[in-house]
C-alpha positions as CSV (number, residue, x, y, z in Angstrom):
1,X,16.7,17.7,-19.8
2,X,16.5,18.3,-15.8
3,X,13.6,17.3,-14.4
4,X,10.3,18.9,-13.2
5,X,9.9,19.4,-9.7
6,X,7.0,17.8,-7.9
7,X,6.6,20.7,-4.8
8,X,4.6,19.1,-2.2
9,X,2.7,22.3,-1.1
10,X,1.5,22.9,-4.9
11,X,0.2,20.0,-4.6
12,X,-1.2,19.9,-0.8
13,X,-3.2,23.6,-1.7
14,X,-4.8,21.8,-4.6
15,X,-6.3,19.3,-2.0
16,X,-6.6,21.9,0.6
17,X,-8.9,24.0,-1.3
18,X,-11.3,20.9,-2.3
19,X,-11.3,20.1,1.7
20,X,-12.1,23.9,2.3
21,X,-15.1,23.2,-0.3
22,X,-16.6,20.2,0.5
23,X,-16.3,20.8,4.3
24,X,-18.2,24.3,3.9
25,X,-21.0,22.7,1.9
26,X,-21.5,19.6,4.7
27,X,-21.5,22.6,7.3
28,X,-24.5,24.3,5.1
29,X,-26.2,21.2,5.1
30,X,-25.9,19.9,8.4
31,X,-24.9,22.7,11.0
32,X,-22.0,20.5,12.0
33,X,-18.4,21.1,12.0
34,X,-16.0,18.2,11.1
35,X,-13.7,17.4,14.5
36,X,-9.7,15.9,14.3
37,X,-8.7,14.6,18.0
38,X,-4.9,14.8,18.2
39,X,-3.2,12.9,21.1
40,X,0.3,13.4,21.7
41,X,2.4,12.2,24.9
42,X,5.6,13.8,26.1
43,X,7.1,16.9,25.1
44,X,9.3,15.6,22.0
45,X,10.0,19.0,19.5
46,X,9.4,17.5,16.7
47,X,6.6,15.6,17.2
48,X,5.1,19.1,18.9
49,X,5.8,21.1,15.7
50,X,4.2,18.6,13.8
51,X,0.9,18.6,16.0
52,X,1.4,22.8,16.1
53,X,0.9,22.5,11.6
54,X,-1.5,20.2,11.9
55,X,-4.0,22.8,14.3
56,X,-2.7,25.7,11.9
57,X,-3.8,23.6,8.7
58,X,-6.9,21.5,10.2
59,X,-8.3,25.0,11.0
60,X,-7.9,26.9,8.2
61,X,-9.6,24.7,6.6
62,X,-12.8,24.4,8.5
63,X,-12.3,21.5,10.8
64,X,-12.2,21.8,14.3
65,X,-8.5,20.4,16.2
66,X,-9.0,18.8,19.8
67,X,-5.0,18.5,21.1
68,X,-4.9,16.1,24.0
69,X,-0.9,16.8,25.2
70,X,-0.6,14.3,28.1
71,X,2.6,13.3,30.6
72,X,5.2,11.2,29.3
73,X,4.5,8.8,32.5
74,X,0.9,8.7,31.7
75,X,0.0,5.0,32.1
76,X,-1.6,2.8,29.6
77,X,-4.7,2.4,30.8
78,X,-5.4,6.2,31.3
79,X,-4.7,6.5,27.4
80,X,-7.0,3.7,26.7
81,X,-9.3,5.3,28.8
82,X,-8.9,8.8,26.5
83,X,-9.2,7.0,23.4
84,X,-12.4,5.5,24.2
85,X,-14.0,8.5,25.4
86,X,-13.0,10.0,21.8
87,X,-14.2,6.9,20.2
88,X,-18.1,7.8,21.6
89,X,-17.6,11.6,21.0
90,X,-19.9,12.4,18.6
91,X,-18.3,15.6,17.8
92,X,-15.1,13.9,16.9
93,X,-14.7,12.5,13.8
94,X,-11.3,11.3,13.6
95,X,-8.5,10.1,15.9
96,X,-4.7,10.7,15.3
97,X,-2.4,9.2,17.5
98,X,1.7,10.9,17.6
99,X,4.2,9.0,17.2
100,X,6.8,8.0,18.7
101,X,5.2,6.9,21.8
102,X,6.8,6.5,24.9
103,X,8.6,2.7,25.6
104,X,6.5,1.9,28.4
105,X,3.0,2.1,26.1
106,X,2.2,-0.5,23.7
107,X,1.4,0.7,20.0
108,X,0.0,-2.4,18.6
109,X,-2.6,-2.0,21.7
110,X,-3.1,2.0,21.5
111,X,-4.0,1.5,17.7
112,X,-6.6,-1.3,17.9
113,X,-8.5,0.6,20.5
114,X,-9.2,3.2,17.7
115,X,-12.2,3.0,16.3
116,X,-12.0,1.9,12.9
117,X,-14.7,4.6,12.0
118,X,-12.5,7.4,13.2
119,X,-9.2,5.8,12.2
120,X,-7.9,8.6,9.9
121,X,-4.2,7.0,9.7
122,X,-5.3,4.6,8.4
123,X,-3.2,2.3,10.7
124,X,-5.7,0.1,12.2
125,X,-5.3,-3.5,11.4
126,X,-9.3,-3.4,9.8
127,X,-8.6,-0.8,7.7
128,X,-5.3,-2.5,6.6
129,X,-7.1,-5.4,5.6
130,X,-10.0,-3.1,3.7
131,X,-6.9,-1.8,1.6
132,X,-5.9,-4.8,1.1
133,X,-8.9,-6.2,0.0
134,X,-9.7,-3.5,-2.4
135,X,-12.5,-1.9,-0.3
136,X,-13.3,1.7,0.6
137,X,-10.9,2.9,3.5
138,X,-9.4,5.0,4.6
139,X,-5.7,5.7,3.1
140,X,-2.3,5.4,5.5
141,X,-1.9,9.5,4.8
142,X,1.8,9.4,3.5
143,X,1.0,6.6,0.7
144,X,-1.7,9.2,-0.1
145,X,0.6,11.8,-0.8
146,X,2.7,10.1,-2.9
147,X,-0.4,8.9,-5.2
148,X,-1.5,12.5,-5.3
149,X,2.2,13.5,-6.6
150,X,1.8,11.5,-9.1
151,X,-1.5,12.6,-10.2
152,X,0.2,16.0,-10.4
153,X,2.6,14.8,-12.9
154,X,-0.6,13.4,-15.2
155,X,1.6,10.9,-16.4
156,X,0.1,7.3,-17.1
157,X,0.0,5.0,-14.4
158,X,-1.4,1.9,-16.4
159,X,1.2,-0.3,-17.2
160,X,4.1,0.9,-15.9
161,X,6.3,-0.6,-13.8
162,X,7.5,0.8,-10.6
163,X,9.5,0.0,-8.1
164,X,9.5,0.9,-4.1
165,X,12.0,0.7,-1.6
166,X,10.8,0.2,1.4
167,X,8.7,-2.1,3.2
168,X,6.7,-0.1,6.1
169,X,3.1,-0.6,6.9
170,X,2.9,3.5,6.4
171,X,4.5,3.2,3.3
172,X,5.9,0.3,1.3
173,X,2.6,-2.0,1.8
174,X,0.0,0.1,1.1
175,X,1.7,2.2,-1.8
176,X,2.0,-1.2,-3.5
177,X,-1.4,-1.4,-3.5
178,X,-2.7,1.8,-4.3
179,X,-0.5,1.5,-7.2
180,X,-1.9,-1.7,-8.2
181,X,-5.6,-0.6,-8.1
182,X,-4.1,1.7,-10.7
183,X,-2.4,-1.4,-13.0
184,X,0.6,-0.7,-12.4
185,X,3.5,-3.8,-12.1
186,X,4.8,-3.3,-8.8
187,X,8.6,-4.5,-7.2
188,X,9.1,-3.6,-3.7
189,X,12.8,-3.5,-2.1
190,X,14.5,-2.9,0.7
191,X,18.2,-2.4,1.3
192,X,18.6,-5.9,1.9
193,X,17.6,-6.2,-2.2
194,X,20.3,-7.9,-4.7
195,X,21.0,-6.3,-7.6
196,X,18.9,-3.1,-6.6
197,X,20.5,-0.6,-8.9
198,X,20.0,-3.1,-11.9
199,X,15.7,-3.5,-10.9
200,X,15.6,0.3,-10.5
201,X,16.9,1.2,-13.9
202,X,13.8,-0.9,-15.5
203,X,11.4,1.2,-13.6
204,X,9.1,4.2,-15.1
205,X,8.3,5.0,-11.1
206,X,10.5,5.3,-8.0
207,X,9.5,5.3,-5.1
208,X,12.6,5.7,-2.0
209,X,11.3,5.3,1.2
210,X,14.4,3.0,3.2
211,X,15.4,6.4,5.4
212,X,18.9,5.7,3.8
213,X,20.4,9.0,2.8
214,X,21.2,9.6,-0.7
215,X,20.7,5.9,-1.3
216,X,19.3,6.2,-4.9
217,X,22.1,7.5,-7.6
218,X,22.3,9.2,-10.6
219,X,22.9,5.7,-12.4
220,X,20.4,3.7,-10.9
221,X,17.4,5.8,-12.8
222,X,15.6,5.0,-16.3
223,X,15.5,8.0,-18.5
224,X,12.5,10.2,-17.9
225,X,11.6,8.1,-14.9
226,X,9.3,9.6,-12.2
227,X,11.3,9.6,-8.8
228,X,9.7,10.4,-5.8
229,X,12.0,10.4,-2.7
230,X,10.2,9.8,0.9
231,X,13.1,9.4,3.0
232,X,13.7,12.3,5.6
233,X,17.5,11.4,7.5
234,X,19.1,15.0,9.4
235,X,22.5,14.5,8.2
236,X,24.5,17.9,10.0
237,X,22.2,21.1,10.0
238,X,20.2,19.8,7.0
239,X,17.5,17.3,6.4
240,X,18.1,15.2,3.3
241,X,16.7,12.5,1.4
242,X,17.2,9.0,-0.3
243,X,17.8,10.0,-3.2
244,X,21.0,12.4,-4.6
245,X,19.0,15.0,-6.2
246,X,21.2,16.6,-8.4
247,X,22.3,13.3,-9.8
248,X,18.7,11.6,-10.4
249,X,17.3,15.1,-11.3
250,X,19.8,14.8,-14.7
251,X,18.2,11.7,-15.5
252,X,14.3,11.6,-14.5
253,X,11.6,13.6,-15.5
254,X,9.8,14.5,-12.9
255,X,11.4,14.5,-9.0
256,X,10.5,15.6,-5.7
257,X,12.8,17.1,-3.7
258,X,13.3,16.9,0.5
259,X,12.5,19.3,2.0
260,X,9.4,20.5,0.3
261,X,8.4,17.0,-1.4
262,X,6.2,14.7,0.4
263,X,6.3,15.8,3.3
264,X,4.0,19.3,3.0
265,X,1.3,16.5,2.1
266,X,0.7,14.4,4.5
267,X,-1.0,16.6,6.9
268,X,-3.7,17.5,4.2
269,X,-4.0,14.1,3.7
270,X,-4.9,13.9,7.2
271,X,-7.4,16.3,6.9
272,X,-9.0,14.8,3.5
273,X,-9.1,11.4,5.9
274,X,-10.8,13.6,8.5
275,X,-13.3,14.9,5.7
276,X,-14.0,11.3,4.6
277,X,-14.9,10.6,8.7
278,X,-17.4,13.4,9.1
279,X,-18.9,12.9,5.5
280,X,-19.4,9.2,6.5
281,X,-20.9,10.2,10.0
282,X,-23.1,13.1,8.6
283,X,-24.7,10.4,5.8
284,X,-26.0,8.4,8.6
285,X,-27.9,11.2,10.9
């Protein structure tokens, strides 16, 4: 039996129009209109279409998109400077930083001068170590997308076992962890991994997120399997992912594809972060 298709912007209008909802009713209430600060440096295409869908959605939706597009020589201390004048804005609830950043500015520095309040990444190393300590925060928005996939299959989580390749602090980590507040039994690879065809065949869930293409075969997937595939690689005139589709999509029952899997998510899951922001700032006026 081929599998079902997980289509990311199924999903993505399902969450878009409970954002839509929730923000109109905190408007009613308070008069105030949730605000996304968007900093991108340099003129890199991708990264510009990316901040381009992410004004389209955030306004559509009801929340207001501040795009701070700044020189690629801008210096480190005027975007420190930036970022703390958005950290005491009271209009603006959440902070989003584009990546890449140039060389010459230090990441590890940019993202600790967020305020964890407005951190809607969920990148900051506080809100890290609320994840990992089980409490209320907010969700690295890619990790998020893949836990809402798999709500959309309604397929049991308890129990299962899954396995994720990948390590990143976007993805790997904090999936791992999402999926055990869920009971789960959780393996994480990387390519690196011995034997990681044989540890994929015992798993119920597959997670691919290595940016290796077409990493994950046909063989390497239990039958009826969920296999979610996170890796984006352009490979000619086409972007492709870790996983060989046609193969694994014999096998598994439920798949997402690339394009049109994941990645139609994560910007609403930027936007439910933003929500969560403004609802936490609106409950203490």
């Amino acid at each position: 039996m081929t599998a079902r298709l997980i289509k990311g912007d199924e999903v993505a209008e399902e969450v878009r129009a409970e954002i839509s909802s929730e923000l109109k009713d905190l408007y009613d209430g308070t008069g105030y209109v949730a605000g996304l600060a968007v900093i991108v440096v340099g003129e890199n295409p991708t990264s510009l279409a990316y901040i381009s869908n992410c004004e389209k959605q955030g306004e559509k939706m009801g929340i207001s998109i501040q795009v701070h597009r700044l020189d690629q020589n801008i210096s480190q201390e005027e975007l420190l400077e930036i970022i703390e004048e958005l950290n005491d804005d009271f209009f603006i609830h959440g902070i989003m930083i584009q990546m890449p950043l140039p060389e010459h500015l230090d990441h590890k520095v940019i993202v600790e001068t967020i305020d964890p309040d407005k951190d809607v990444e969920g990148v900051h190393p506080i809100t890290m170590g609320k994840l990992f300590s089980d409490e209320k925060s907010f969700i690295p928005c890619t990790a998020h997308s893949i836990m809402k996939m798999i709500e959309h299959t309604r397929q049991p989580v308890y129990g299962k076992s899954a396995v994720i390749i990948g390590r990143s602090n976007i993805v790997g980590k904090p999936l791992s962890l999402l999926l055990l507040r869920r009971n789960a039994s959780i393996t994480i690879c990387h390519t690196g991994t011995v034997n990681l065809p044989d540890i994929c065949r015992e798993a119920d869930i597959v997670v691919a997120a290595a940016g290796t293409p077409y990493m994950v075969e046909g063989n390497w997937i239990k039958q009826d399997a969920i296999v979610l595939d996170v890796g984006v690689t352009q490979v000619e005139d086409k972007m492709v992912g870790d996983v060989n589709f046609q193969e694994c999509r014999e096998v598994a029952s439920w798949i997402s594809p690339v394009p049109g899997g994941v990645g139609p998510l994560t910007i609403t899951m930027l936007m439910w972060n933003t929500l969560e922001a403004f609802r936490k700032k609106m409950d203490r006026i």
